[in-house]
Each structure stands twice: as structure tokens, then as C-alpha cells.
N, C-alpha and C positions, 0 to 999 in steps of 0.2 A: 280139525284135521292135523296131523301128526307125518310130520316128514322124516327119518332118519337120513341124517346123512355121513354119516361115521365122524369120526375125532380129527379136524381141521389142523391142530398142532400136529398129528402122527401123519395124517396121509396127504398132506401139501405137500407138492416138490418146491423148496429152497433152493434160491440158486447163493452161491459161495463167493461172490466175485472178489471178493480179499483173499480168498486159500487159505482161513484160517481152519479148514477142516482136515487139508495136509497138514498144514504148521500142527496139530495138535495129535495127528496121526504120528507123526514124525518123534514128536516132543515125548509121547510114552509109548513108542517103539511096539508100533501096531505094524501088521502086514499089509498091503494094498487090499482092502475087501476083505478084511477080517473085522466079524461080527460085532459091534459093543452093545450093552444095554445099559444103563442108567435106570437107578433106583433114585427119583431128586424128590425132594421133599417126604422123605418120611420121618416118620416120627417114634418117638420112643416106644421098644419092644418091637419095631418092625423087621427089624436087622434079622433076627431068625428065620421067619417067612420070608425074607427076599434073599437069603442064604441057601434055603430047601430049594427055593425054583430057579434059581442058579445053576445049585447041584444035577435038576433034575435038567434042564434045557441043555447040559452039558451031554448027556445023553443023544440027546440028536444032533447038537451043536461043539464039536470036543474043541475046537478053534475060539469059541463065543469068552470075551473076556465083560466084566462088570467094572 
């Protein structure tokens, strides 16, 4: 038997109790509740594909920074 239960890193709530996720908001002059994504670990020749879906997420997301 086969359970899904989606991706533990993405969909756990973390709690912050240092604030280092203002401190970092603060530090590269992000909005209160403006979107980021994180491309972390990729690898060579990936830079292009995660530049295209950047582009394209900007589309619905015109605030989303990478």
C-alpha cells in the first residue's frame, strides 16, 4: 500500500521564533507578503528553465521575485 502524502519540506508550517525571515525580508528589501521562489540546488544548464518559469509565473505573479 502506497500513501501520498505531499512534500514535508514544502507543506510543514515552520515556526520562526529568531525573525530571521524579517531580518532577511528586511535585508533584500522585500514587501510584507511579497512572493519569493528559490531555485537551490541546481545544476548546470538549469539556469535557462528556471529563468522561462520565472518569466512565465510573472504572469500571474507580477510582485513574485527569484
Amino acid at each position: 500500500r502506497v500513501v501520498v502524502t505531499g512534500n514535508i519540506k514544502v507543506d510543514a508550517s515552520v515556526a520562526d521564533p529568531s525573525g530571521s525571515g524579517e531580518l532577511w525580508r528586511r535585508l533584500l528589501a522585500l514587501a510584507p507578503g511579497q512572493r519569493v521562489w528559490v531555485a537551490g540546488s541546481t545544476h548546470p544548464g538549469e539556469e535557462g528553465p528556471v529563468l522561462d518559469a520565472h518569466r512565465a509565473a510573472l504572469g500571474e505573479f507580477p510582485e513574485l521575485v527569484l
